[in-house]
mmCIF file as Biopython writes it, N, C-alpha, C and O atoms, coordinates in Angstrom:
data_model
#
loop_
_atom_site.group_PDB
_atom_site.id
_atom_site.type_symbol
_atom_site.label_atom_id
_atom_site.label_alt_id
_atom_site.label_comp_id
_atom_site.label_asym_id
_atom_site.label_entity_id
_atom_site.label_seq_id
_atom_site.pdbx_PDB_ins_code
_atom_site.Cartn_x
_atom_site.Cartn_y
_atom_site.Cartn_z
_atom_site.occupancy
_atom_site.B_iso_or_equiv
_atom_site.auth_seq_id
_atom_site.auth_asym_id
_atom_site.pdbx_PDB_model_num
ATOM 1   N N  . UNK A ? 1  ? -27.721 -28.656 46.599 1.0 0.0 1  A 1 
ATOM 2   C CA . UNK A ? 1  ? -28.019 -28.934 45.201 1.0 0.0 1  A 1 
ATOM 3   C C  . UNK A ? 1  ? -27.979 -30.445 44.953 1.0 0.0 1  A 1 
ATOM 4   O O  . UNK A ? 1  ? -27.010 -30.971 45.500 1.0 0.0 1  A 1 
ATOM 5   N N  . UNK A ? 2  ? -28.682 -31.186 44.351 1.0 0.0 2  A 1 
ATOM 6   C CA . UNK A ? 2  ? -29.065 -32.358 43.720 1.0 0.0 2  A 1 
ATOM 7   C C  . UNK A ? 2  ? -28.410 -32.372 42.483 1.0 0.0 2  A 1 
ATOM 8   O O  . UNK A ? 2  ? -28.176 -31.391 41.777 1.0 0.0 2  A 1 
ATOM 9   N N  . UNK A ? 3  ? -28.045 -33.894 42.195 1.0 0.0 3  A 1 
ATOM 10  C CA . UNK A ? 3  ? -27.576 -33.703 40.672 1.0 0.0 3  A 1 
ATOM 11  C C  . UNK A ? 3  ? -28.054 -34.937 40.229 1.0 0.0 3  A 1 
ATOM 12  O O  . UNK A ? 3  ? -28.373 -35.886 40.945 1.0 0.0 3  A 1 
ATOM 13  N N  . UNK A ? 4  ? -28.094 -34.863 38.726 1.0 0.0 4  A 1 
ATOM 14  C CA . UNK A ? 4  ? -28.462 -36.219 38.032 1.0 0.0 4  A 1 
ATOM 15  C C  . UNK A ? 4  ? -28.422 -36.285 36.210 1.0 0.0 4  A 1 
ATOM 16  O O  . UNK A ? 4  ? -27.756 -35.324 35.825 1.0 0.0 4  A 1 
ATOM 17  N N  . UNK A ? 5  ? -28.767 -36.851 35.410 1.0 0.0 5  A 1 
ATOM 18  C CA . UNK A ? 5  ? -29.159 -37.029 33.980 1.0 0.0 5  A 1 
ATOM 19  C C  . UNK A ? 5  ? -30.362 -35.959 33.577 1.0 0.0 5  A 1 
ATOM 20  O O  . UNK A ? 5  ? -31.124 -35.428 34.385 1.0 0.0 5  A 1 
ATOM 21  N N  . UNK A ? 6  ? -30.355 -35.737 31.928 1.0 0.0 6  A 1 
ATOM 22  C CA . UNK A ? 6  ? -31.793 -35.840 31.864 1.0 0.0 6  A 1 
ATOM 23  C C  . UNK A ? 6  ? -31.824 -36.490 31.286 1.0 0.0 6  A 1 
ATOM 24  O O  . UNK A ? 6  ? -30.834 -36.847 30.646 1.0 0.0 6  A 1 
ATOM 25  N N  . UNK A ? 7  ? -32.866 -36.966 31.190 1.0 0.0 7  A 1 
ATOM 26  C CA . UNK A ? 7  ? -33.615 -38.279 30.832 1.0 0.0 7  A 1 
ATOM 27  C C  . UNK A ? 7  ? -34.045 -38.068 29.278 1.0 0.0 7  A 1 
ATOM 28  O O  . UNK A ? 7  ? -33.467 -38.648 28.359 1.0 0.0 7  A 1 
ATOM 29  N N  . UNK A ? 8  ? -35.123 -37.173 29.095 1.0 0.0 8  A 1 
ATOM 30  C CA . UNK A ? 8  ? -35.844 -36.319 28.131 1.0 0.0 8  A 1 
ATOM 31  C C  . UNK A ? 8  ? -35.854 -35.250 28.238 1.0 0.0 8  A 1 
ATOM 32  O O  . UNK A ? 8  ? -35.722 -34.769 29.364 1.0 0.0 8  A 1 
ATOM 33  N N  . UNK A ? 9  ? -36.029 -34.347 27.001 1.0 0.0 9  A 1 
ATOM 34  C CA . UNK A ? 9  ? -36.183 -32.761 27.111 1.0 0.0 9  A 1 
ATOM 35  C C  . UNK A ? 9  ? -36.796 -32.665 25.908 1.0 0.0 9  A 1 
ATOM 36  O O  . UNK A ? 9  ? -36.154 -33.126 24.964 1.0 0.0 9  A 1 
ATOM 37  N N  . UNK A ? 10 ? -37.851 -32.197 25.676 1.0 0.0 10 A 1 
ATOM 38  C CA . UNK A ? 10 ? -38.435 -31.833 24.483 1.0 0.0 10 A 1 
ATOM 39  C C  . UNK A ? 10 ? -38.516 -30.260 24.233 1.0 0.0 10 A 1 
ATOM 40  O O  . UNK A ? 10 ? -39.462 -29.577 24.625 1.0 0.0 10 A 1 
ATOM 41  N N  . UNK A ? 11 ? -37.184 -29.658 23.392 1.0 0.0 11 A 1 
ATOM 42  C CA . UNK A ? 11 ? -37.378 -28.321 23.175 1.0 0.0 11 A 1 
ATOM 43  C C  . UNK A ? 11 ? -38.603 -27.691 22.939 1.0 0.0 11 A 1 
ATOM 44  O O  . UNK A ? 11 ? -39.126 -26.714 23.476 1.0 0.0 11 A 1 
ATOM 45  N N  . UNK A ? 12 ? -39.121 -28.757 21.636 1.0 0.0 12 A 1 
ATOM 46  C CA . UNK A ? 12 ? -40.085 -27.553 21.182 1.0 0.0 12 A 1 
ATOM 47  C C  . UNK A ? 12 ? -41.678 -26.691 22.428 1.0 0.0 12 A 1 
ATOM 48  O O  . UNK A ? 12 ? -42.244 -25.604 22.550 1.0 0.0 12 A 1 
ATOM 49  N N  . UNK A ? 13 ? -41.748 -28.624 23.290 1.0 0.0 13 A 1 
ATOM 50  C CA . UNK A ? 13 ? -42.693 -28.262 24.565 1.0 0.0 13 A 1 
ATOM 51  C C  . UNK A ? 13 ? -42.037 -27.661 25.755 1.0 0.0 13 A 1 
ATOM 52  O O  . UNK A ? 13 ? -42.557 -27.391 26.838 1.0 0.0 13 A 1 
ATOM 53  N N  . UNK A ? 14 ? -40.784 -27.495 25.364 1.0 0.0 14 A 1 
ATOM 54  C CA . UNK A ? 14 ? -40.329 -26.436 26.856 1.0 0.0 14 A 1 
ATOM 55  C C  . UNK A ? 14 ? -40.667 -27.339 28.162 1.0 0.0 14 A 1 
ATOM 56  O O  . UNK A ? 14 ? -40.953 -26.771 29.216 1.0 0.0 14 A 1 
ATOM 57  N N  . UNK A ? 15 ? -40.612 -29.451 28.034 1.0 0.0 15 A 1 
ATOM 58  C CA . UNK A ? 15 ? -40.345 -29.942 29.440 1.0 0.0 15 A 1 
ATOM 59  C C  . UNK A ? 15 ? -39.862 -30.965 29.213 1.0 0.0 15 A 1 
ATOM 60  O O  . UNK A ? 15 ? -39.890 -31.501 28.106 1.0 0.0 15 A 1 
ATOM 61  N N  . UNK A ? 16 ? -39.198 -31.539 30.465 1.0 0.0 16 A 1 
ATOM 62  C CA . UNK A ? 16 ? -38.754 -32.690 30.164 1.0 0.0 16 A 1 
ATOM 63  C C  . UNK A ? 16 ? -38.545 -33.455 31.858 1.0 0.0 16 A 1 
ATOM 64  O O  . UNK A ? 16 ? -38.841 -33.031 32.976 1.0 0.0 16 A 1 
ATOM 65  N N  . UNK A ? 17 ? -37.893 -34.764 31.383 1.0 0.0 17 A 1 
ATOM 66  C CA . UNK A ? 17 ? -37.625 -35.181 32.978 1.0 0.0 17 A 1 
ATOM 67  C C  . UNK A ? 17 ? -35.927 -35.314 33.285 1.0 0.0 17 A 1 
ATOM 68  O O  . UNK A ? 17 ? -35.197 -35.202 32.300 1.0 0.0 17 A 1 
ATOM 69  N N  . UNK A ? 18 ? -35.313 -35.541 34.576 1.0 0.0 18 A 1 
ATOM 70  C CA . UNK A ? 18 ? -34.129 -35.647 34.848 1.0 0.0 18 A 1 
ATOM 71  C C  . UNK A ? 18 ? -34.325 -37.122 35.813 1.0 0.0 18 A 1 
ATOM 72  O O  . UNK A ? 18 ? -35.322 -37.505 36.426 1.0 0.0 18 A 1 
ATOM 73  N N  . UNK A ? 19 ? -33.406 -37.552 35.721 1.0 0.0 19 A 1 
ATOM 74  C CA . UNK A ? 19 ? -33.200 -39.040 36.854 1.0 0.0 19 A 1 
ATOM 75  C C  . UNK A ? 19 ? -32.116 -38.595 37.844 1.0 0.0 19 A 1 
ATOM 76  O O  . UNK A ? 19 ? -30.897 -38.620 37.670 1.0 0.0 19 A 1 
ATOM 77  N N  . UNK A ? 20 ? -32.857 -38.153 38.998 1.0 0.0 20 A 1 
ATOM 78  C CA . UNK A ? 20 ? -32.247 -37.921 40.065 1.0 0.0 20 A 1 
ATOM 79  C C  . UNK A ? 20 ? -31.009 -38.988 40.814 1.0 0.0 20 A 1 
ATOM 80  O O  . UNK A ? 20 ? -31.224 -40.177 41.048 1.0 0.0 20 A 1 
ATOM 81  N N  . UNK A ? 21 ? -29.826 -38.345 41.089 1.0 0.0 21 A 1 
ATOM 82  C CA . UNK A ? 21 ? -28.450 -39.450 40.926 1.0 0.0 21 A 1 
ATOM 83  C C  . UNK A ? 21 ? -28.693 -40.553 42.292 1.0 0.0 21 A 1 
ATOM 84  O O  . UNK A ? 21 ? -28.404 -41.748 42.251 1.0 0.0 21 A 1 
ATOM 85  N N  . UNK A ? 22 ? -29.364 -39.751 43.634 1.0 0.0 22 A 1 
ATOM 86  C CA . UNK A ? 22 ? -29.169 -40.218 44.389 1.0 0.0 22 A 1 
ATOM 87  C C  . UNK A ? 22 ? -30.591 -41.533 44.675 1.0 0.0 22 A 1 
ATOM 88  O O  . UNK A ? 22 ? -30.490 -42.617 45.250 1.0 0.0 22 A 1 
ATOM 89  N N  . UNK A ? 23 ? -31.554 -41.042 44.169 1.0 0.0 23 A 1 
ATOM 90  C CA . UNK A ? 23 ? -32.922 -41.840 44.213 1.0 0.0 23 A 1 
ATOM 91  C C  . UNK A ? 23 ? -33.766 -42.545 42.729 1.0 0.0 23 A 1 
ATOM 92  O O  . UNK A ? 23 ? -34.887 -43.024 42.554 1.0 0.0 23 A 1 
ATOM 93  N N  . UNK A ? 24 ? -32.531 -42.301 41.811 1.0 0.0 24 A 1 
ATOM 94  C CA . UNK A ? 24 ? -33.095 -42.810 40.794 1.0 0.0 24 A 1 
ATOM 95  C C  . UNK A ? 24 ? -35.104 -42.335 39.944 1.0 0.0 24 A 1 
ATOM 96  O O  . UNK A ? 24 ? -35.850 -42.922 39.161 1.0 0.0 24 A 1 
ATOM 97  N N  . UNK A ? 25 ? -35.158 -41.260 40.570 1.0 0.0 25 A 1 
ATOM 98  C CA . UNK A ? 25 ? -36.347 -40.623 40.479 1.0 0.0 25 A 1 
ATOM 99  C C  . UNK A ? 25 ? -36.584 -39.964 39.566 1.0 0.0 25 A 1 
ATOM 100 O O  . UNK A ? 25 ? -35.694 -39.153 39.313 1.0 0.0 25 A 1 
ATOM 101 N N  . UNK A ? 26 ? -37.674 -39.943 38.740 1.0 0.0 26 A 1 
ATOM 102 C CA . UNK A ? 26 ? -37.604 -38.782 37.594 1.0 0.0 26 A 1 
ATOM 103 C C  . UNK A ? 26 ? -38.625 -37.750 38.046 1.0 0.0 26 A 1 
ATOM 104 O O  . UNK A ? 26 ? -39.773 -37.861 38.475 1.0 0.0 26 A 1 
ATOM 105 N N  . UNK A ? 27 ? -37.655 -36.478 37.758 1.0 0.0 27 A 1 
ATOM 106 C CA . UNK A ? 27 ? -38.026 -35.544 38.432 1.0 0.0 27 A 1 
ATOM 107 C C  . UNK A ? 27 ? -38.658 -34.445 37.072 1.0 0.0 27 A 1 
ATOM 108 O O  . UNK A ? 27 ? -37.909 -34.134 36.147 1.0 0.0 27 A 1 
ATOM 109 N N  . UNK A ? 28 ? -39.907 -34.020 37.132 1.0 0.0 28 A 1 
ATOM 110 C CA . UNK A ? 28 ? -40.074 -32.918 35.721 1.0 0.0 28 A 1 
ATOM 111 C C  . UNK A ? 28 ? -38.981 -31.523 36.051 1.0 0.0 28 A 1 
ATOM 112 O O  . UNK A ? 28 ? -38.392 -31.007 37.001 1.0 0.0 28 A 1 
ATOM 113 N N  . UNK A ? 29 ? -39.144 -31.368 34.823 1.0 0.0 29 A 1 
ATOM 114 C CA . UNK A ? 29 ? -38.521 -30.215 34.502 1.0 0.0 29 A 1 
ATOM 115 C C  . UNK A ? 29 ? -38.823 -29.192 33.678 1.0 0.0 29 A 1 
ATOM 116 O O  . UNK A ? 29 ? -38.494 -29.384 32.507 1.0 0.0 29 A 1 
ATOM 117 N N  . UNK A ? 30 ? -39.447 -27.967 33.968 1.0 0.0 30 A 1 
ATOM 118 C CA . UNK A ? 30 ? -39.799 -26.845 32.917 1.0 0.0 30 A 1 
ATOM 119 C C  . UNK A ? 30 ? -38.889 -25.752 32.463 1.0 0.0 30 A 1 
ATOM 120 O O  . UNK A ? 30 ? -38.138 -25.119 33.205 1.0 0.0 30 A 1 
ATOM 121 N N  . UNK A ? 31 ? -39.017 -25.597 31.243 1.0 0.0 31 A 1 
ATOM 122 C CA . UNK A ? 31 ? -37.694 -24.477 30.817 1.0 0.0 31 A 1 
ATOM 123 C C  . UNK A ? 31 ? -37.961 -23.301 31.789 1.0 0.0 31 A 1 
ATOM 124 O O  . UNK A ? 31 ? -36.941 -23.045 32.430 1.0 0.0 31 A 1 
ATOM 125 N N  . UNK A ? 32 ? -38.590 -22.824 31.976 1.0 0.0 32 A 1 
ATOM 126 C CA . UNK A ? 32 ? -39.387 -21.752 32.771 1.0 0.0 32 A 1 
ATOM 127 C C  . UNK A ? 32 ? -37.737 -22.020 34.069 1.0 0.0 32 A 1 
ATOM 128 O O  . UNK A ? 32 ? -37.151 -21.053 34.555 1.0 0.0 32 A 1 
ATOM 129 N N  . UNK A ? 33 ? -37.302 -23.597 34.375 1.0 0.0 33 A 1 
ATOM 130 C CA . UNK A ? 33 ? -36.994 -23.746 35.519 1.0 0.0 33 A 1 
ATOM 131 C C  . UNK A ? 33 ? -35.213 -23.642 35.413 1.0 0.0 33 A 1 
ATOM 132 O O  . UNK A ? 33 ? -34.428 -23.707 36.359 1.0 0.0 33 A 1 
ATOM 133 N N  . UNK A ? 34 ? -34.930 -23.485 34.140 1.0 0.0 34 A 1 
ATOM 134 C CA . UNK A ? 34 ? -33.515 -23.791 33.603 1.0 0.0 34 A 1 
ATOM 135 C C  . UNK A ? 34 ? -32.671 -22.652 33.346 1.0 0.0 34 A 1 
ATOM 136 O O  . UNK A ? 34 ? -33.034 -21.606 32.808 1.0 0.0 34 A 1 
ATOM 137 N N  . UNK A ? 35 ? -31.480 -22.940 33.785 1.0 0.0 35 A 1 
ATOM 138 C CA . UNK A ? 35 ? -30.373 -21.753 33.422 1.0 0.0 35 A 1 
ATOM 139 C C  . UNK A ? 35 ? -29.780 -22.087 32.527 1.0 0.0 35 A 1 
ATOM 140 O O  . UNK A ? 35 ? -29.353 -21.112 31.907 1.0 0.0 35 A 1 
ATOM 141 N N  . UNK A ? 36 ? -29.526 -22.962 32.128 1.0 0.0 36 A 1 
ATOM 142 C CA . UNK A ? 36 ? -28.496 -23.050 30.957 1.0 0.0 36 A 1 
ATOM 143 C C  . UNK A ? 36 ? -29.342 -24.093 30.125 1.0 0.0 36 A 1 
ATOM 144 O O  . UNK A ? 36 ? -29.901 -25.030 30.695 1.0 0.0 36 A 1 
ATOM 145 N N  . UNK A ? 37 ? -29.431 -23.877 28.566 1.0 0.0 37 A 1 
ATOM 146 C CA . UNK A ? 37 ? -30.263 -25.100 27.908 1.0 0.0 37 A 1 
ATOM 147 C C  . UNK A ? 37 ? -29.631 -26.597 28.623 1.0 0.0 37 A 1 
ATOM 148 O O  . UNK A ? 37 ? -28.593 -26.828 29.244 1.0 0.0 37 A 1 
ATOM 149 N N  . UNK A ? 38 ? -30.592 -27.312 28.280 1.0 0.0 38 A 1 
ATOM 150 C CA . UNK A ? 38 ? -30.200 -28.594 28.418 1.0 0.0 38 A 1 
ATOM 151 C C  . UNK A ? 38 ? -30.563 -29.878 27.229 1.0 0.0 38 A 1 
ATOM 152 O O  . UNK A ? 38 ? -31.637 -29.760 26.638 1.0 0.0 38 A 1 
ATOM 153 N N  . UNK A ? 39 ? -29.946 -30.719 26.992 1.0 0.0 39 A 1 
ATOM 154 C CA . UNK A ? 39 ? -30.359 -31.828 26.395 1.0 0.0 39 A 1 
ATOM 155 C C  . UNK A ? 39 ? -30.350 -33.251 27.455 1.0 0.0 39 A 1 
ATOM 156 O O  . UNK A ? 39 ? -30.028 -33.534 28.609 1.0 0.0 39 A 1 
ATOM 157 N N  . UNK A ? 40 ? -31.038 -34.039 26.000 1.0 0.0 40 A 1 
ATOM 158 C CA . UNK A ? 40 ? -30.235 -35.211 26.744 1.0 0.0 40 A 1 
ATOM 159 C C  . UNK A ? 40 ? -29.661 -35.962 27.057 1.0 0.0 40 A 1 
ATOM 160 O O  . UNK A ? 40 ? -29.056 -36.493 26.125 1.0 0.0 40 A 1 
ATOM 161 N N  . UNK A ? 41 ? -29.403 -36.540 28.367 1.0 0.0 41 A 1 
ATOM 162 C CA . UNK A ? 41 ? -27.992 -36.936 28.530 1.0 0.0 41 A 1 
ATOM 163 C C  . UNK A ? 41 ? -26.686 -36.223 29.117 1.0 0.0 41 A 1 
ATOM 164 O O  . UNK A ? 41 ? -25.509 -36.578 29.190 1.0 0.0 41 A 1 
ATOM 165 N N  . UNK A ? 42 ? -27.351 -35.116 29.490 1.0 0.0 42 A 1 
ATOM 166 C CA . UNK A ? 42 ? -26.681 -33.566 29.955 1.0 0.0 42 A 1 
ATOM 167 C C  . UNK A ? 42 ? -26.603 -34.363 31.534 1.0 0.0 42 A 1 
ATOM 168 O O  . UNK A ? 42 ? -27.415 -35.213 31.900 1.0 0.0 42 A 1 
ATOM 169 N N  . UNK A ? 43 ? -25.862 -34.048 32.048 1.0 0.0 43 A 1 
ATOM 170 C CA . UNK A ? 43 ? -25.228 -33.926 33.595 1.0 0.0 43 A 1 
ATOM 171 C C  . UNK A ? 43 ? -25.652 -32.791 34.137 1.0 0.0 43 A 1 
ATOM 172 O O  . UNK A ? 43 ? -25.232 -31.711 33.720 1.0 0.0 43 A 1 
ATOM 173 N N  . UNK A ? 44 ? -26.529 -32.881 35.126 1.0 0.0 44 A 1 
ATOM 174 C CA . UNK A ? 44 ? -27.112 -31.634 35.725 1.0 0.0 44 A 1 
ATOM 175 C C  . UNK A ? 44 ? -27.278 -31.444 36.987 1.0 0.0 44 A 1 
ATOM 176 O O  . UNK A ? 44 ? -27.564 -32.407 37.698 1.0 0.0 44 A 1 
ATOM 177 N N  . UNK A ? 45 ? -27.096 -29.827 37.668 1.0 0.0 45 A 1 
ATOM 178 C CA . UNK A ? 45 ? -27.735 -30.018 39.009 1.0 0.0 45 A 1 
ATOM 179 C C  . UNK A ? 45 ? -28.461 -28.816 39.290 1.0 0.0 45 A 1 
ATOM 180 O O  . UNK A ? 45 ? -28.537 -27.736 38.706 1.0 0.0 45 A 1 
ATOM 181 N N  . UNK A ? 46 ? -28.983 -29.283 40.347 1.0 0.0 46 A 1 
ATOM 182 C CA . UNK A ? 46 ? -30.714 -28.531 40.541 1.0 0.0 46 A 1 
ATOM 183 C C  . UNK A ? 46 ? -31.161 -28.695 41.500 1.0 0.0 46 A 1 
ATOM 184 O O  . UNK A ? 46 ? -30.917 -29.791 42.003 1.0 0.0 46 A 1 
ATOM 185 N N  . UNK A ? 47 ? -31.964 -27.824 42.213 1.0 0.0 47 A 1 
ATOM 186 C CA . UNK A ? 47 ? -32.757 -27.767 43.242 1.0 0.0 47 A 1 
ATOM 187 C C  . UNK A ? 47 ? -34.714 -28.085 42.988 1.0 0.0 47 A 1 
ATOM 188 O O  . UNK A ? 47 ? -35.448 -27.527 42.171 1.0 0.0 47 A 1 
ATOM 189 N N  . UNK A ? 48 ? -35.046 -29.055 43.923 1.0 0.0 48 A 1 
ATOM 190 C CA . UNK A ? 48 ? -36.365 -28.723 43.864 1.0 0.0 48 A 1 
ATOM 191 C C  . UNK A ? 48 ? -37.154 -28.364 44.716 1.0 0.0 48 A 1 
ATOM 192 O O  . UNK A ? 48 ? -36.939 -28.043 45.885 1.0 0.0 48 A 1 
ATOM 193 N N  . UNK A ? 49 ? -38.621 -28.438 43.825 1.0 0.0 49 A 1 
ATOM 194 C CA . UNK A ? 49 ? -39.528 -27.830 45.027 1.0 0.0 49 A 1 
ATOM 195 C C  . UNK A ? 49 ? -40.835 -28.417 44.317 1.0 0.0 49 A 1 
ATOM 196 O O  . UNK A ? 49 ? -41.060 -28.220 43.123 1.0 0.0 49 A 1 
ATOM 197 N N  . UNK A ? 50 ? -41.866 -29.320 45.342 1.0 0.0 50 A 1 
ATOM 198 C CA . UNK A ? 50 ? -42.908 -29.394 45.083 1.0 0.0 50 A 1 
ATOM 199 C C  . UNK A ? 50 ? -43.660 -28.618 43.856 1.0 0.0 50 A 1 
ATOM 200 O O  . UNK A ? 50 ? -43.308 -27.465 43.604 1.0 0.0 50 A 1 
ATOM 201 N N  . UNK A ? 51 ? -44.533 -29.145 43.209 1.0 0.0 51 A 1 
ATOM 202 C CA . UNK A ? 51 ? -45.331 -28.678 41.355 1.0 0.0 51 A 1 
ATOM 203 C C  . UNK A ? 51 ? -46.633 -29.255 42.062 1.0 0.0 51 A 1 
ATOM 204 O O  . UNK A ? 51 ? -46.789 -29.889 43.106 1.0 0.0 51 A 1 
ATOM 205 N N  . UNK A ? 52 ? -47.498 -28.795 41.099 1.0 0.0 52 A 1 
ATOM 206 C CA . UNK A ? 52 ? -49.276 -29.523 41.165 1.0 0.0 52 A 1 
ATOM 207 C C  . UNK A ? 52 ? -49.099 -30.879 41.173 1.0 0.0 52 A 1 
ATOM 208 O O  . UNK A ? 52 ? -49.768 -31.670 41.837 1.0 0.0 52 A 1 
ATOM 209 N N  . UNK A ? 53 ? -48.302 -31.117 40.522 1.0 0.0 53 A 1 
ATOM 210 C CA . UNK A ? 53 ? -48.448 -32.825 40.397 1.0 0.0 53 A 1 
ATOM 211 C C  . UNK A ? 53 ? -47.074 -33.663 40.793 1.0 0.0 53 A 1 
ATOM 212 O O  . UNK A ? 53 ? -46.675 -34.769 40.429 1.0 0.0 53 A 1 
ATOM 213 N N  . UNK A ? 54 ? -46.468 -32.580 41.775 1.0 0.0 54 A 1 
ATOM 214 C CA . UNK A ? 54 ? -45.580 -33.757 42.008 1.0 0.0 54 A 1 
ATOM 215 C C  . UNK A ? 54 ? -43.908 -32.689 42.320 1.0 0.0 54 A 1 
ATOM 216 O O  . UNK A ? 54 ? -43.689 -31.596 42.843 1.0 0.0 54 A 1 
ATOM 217 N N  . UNK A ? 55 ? -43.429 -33.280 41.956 1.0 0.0 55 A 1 
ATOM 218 C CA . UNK A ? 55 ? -41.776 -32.161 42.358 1.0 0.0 55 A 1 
ATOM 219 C C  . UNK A ? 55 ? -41.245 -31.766 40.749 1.0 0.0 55 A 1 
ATOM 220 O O  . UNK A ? 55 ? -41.364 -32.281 39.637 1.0 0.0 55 A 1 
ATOM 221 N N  . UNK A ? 56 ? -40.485 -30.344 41.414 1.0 0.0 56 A 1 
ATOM 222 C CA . UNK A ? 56 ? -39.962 -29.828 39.822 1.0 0.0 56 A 1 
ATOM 223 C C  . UNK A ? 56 ? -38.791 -29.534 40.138 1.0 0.0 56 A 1 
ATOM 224 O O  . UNK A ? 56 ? -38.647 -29.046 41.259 1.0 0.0 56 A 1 
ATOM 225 N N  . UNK A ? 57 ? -37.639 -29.715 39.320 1.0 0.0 57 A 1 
ATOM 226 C CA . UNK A ? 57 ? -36.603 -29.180 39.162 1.0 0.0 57 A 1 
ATOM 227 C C  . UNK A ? 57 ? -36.625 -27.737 38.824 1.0 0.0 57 A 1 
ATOM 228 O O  . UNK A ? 57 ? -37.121 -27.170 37.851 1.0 0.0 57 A 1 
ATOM 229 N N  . UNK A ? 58 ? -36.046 -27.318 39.738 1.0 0.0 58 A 1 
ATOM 230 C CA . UNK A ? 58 ? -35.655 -25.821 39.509 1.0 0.0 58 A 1 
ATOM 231 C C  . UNK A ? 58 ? -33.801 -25.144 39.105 1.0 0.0 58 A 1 
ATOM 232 O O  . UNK A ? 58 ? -32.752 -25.784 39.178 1.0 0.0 58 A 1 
ATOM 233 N N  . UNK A ? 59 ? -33.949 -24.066 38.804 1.0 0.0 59 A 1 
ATOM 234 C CA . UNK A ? 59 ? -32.209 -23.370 38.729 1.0 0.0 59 A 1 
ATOM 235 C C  . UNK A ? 59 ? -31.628 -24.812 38.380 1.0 0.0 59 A 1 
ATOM 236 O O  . UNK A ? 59 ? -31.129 -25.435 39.317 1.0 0.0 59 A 1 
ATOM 237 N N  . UNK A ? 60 ? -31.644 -25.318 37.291 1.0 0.0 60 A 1 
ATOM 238 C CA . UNK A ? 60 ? -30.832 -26.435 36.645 1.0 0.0 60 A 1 
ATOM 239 C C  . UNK A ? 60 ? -30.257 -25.576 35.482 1.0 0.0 60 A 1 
ATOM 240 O O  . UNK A ? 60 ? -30.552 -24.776 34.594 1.0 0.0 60 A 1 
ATOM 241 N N  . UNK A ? 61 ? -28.901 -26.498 36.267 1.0 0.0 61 A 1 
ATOM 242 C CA . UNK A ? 61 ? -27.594 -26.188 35.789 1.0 0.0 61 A 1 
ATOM 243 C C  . UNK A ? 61 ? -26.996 -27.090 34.974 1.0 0.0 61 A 1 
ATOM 244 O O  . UNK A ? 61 ? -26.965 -28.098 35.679 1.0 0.0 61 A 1 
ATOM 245 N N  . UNK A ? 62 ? -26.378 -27.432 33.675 1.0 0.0 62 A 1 
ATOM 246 C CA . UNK A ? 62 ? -25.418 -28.229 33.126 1.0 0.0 62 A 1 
ATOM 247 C C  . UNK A ? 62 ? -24.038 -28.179 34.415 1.0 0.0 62 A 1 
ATOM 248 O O  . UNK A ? 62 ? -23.647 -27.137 34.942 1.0 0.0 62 A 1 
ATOM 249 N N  . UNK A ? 63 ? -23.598 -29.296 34.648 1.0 0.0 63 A 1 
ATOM 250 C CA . UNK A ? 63 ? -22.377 -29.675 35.244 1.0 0.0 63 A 1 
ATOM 251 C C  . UNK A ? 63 ? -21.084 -30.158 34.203 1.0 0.0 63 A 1 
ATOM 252 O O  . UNK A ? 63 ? -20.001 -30.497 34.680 1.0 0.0 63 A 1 
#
């Protein structure tokens, strides 16, 4: 598991990004991909996996 910030989360569009702790990377994120709501500024960790356009956070967790 990966952990990091989020960055942004826009409830009402159901995405947002996280800044990955170890690479400073912003990683998207779809509610579709989340276990527990998140905001931001939330402490999170998560697994990813390659998206159409790039990598997605998946099973994100508040820490």
């Amino acid at each position: 598991m990966k952990t990091g910030k989020v960055k942004f989360f826009n409830v009402s569009k159901g995405f947002g990004f996280i800044v990955e702790d170890d690479t400073n990377q912003d990683i998207f994120v779809h509610q579709s991909g989340l276990i527990h709501e998140i905001r931001e500024n939330d402490r999170v960790s998560f697994e990813v996996k390659d998206g159409k356009k790039g990598l997605n956070a998946i099973n994100v967790e508040r820490i």
